[in-house]
C-alpha positions as CSV (number, residue, x, y, z in Angstrom):
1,X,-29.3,0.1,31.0
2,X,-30.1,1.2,28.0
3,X,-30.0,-0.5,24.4
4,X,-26.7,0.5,23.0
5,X,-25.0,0.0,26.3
6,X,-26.3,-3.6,26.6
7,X,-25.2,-4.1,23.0
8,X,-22.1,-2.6,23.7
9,X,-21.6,-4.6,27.3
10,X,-22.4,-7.7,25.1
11,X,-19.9,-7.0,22.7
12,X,-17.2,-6.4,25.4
13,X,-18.2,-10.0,26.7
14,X,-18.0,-11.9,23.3
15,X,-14.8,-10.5,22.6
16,X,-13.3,-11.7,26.0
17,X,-14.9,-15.0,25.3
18,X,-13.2,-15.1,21.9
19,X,-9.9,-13.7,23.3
20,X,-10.2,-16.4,26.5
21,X,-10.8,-18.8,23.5
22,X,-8.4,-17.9,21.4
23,X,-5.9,-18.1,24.3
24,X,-6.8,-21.6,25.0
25,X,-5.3,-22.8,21.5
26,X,-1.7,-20.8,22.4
27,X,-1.1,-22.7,25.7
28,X,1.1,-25.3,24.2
29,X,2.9,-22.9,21.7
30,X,6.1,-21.6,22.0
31,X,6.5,-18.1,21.8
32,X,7.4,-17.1,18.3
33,X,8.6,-13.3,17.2
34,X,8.0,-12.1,13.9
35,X,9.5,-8.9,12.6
36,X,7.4,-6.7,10.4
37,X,9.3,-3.9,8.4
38,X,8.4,-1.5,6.1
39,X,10.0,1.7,4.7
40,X,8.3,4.5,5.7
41,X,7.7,6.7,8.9
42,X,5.8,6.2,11.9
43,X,3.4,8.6,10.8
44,X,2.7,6.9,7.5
45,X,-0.2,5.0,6.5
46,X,1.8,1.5,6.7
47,X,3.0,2.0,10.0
48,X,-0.6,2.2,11.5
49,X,-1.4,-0.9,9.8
50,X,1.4,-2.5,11.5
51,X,1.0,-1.5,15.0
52,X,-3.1,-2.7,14.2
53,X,-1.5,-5.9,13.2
54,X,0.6,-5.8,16.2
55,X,-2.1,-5.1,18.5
56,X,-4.4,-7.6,17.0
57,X,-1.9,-10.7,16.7
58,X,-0.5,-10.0,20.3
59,X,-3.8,-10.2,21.7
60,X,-5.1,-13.4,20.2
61,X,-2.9,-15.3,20.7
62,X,-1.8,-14.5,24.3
63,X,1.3,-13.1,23.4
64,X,3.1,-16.1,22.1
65,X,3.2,-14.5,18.7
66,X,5.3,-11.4,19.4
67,X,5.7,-8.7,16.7
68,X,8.1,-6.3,16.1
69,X,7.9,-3.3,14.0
70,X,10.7,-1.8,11.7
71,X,10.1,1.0,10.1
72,X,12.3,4.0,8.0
73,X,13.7,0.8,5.5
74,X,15.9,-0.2,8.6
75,X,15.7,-3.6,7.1
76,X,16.0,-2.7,4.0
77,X,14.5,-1.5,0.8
78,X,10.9,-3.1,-0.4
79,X,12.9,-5.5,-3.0
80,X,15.5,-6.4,-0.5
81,X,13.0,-7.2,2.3
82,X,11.2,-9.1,-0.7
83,X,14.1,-11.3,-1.2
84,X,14.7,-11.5,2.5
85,X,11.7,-13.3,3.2
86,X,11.8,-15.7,0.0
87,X,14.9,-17.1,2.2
88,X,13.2,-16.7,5.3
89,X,15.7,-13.7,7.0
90,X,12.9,-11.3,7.1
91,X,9.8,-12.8,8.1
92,X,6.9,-10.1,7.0
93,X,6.5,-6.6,5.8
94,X,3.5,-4.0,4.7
95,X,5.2,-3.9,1.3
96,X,3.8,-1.7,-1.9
97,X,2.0,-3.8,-4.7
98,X,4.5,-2.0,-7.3
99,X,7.7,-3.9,-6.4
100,X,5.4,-6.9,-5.3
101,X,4.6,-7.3,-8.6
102,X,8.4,-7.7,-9.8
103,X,7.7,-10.8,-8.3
104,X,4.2,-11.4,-9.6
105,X,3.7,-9.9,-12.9
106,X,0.3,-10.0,-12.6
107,X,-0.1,-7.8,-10.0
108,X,0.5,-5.2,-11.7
109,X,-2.9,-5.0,-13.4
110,X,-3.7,-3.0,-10.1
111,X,-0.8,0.1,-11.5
112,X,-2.6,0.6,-14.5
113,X,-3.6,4.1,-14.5
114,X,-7.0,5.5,-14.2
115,X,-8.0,1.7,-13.3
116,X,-10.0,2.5,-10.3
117,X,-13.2,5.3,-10.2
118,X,-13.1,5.5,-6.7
119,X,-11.2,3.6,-3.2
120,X,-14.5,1.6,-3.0
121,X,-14.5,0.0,-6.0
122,X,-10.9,-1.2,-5.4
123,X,-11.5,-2.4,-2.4
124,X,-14.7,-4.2,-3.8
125,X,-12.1,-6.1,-6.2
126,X,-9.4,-6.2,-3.9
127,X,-11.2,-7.7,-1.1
128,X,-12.9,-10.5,-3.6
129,X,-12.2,-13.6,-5.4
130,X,-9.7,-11.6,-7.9
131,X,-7.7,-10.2,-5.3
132,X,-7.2,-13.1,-3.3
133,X,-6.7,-15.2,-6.2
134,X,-3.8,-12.7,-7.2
135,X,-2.7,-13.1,-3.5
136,X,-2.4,-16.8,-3.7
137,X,-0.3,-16.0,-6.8
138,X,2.6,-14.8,-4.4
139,X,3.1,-18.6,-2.9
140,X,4.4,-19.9,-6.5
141,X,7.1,-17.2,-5.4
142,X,7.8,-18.7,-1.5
143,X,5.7,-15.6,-0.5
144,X,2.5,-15.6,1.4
145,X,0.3,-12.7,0.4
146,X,-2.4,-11.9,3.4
147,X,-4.2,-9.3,3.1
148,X,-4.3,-5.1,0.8
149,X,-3.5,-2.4,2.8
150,X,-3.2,0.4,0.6
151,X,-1.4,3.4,0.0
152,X,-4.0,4.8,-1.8
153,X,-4.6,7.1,-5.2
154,X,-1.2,8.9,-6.2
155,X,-0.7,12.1,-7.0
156,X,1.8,13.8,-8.6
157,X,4.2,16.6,-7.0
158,X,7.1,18.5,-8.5
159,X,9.3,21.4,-7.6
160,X,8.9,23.2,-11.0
161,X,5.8,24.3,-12.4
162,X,1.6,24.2,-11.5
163,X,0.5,20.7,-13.6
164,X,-2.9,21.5,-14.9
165,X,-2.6,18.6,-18.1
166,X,-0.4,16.4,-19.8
167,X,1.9,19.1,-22.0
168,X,2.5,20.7,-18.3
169,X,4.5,17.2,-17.3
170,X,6.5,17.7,-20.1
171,X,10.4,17.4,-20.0
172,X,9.6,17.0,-16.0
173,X,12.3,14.6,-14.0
174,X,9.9,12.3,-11.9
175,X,10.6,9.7,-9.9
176,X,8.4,6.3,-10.5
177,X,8.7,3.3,-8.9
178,X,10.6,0.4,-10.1
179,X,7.6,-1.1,-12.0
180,X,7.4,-0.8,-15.9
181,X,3.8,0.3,-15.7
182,X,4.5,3.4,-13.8
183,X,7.7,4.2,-15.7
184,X,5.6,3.6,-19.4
185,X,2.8,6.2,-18.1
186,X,4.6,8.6,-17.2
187,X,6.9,8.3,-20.1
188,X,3.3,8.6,-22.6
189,X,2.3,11.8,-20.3
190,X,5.6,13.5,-21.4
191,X,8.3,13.0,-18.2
192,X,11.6,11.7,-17.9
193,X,10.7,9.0,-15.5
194,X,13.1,8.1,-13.1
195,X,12.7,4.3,-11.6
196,X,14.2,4.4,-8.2
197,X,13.9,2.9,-4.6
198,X,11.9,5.4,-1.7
199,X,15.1,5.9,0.3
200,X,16.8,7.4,-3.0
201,X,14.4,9.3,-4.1
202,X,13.8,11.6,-0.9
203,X,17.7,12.5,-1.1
204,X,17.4,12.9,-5.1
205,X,14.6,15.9,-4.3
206,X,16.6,17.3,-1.4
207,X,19.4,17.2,-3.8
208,X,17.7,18.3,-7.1
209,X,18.6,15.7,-9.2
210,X,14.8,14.9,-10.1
211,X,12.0,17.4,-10.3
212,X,9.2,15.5,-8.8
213,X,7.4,12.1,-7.8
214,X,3.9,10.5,-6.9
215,X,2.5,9.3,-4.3
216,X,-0.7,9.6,-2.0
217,X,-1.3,12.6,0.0
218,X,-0.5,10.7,3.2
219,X,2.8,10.0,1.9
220,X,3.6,13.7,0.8
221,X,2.2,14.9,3.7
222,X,4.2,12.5,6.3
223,X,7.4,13.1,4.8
224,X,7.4,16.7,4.5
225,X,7.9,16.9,0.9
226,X,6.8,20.5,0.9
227,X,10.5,20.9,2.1
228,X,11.9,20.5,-1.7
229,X,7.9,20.0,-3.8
230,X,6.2,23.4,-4.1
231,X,3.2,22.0,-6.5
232,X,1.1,19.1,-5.9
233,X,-2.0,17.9,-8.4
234,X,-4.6,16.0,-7.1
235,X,-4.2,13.4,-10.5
236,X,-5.4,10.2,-8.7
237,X,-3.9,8.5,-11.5
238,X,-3.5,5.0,-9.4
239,X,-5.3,3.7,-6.9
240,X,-1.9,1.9,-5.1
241,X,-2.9,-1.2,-2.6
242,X,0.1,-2.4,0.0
243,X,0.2,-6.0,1.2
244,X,0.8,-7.6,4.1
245,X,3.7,-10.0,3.1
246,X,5.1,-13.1,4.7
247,X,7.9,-15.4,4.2
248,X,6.7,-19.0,3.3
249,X,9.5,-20.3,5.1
250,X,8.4,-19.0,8.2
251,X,4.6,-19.0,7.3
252,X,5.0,-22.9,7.1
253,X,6.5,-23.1,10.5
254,X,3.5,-21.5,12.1
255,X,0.9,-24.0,13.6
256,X,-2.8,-23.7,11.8
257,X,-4.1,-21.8,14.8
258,X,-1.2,-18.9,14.5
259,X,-1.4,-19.2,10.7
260,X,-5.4,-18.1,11.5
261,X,-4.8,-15.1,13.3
262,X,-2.3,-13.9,11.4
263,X,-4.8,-14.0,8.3
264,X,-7.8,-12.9,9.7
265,X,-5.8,-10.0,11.8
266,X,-4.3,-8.2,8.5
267,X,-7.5,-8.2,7.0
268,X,-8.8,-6.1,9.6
269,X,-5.4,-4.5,10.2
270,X,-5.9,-2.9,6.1
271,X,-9.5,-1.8,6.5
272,X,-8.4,-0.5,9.9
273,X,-5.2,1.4,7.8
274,X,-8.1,2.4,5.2
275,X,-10.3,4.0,7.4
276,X,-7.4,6.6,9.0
277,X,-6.5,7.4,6.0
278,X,-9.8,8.3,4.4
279,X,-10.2,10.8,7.8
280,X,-6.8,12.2,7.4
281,X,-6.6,12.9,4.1
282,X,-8.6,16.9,4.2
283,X,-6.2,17.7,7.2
284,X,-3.6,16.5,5.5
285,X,-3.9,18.8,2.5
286,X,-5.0,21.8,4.6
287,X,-1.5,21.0,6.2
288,X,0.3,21.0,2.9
289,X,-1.7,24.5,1.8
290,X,-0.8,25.8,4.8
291,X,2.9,24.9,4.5
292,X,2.9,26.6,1.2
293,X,2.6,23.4,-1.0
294,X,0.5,24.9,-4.4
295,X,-2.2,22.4,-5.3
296,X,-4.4,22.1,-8.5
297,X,-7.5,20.3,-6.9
298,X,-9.4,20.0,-10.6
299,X,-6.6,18.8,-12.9
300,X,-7.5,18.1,-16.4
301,X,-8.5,14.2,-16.0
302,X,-9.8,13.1,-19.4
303,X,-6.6,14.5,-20.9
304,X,-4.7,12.3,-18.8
305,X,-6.9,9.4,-19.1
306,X,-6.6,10.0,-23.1
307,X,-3.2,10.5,-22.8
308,X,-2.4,6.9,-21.3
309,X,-3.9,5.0,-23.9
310,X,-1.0,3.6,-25.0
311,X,-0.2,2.4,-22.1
312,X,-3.6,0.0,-22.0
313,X,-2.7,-0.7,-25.6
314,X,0.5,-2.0,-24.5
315,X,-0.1,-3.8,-21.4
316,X,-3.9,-4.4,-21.3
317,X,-3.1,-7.7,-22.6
318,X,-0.1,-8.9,-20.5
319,X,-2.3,-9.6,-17.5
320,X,-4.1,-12.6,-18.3
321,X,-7.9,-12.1,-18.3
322,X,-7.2,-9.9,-15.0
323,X,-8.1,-6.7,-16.6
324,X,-11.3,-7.3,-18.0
325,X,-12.3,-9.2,-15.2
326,X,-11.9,-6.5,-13.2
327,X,-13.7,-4.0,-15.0
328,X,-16.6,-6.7,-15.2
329,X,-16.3,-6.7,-11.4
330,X,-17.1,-2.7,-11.4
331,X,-19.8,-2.8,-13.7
């Protein structure tokens, strides 16, 4: 037997050990089911994190903590599912930081545009003592914040015209997400922003009430929006995290041991959601070219970037010291 396959035999062991282990401290439990929504598709981003999370929770603790998945907003929108588990009729969701942070106002430090150089230096912040600190934030709303998935750097789409800079947004109709941030930024780069939910949005392309949106590429990609988007720039203007989100009602009823898992298994659920999408993202775009979506790879960034000012101006200071601690955490 060689090296790697003793290494890998004794991995196999130690994680029946800790699974046999783990099992030990469920014997007394009774079964619990939590359901997880979210309000995207099966092939989104979100949805992998949750069947990770599934997997993962299931496992550890010998199947006394069940999960269910709910996906396509059958629960609800991300605000309502929000407000569902502040009462405790929804018990967790992958939810997107920008309505998160309706409840949270700090949280929205992480929509500031052009905030992030790169996924690893969000995740460097995100994954620290900044990010957990905002996570811990969510409790003084009855929420438990666990763990950032993401849905990663948005880019902008429309169904009018190739957007090479800022004077090319101009007059456009896009949809933002309800978050001042987003609507202020796109409002300084020259659109009509449009704050609405997901679920109205897809029908308000398909209906062409709104010219256009942002979002990551996984997101244009898994809901087709080539159908009614025939240009796409690669802005990256936010880096977007999601969170895995609980109830506190329901995270309080949880014994220490369940409570544990849960934590430690959407942690590795987001890095797991993280790693997919990094792979997927070049197939996803050579899908998109080939379904006839036009895309401007090499966008005019520092005009962007100069063009936002005002939005830093206005909110830079709105966030506590979160803003220039995180750019001292990136230096």
């Amino acid at each position: 037997m060689n090296g790697f396959a003793r290494s890998t035999l004794a991995l196999g062991v130690s994680l029946a050990m800790a699974t046999a282990a783990n099992a030990s401290e469920f014997a007394d439990m009774e079964p619990v089911t939590l359901r997880l929504a979210h309000v995207v598709n099966k092939q989104d981003g979100f949805h992998i994190a949750a069947t990770k999370f599934e997997e993962l929770v299931e496992a550890r603790t010998d199947g006394k903590v069940d999960i269910e998945i709910y996906p396509n907003a059958t629960l609800g929108d991300e605000r309502t599912l929000l407000e569902g588990m502040q009462i405790g009729t929804v018990e967790m969701g992958v939810i997107t930081n920008g309505p998160v942070a309706n409840f949270v106002e700090e949280m929205a430090v992480f929509e500031l545009p052009f905030l992030f150089p790169s996924p690893q230096a969000a995740y460097e912040v995100l994954d620290g003592p900044i990010g957990q600190e905002l996570l811990d934030k969510l409790g003084e709303v009855n929420l438990k914040g666990l763990a950032y998935a993401e849905r990663g750097f948005r880019n902008l789409t429309n169904s009018v015209r190739p957007v090479n800079a800022p004077e090319d947004i101009d007059g456009l109709r896009i949809r933002v997400m309800e978050n001042p941030v987003y609507t202020d930024t796109f409002r300084e780069l020259g659109a009509n922003a449009v704050p609405m939910a997901w679920t109205e949005a897809l029908t308000a392309m398909q209906q062409g009430t709104i010219d256009g949106q942002e979002n990551p590429v996984n997101v244009i990609h898994s809901f087709k929006l080539y159908e009614t988007q025939n240009h796409m720039t690669l802005s990256r203007h936010t880096y977007a995290p999601a969170i895995f989100v609980m109830g506190m009602p329901v995270w309080n009823e949880l014994p220490q041991a369940a409570q544990a898992v849960i934590e430690e298994a959407a942690q590795e659920a987001a890095e797991h959601e993280r790693r997919v999408n990094a792979e997927m993202e070049a197939e996803q775009l050579a899908d998109l070219r080939e379904a006839g979506m036009a895309i401007v790879e090499e966008p005019d960034i520092a005009a962007f970037q100069s063009a936002v000012d005002p939005v830093y101006e206005q909110y830079g200071d709105q966030f506590g010291d979160y803003l220039s601690r995180i750019r001292e955490a990136m230096q």
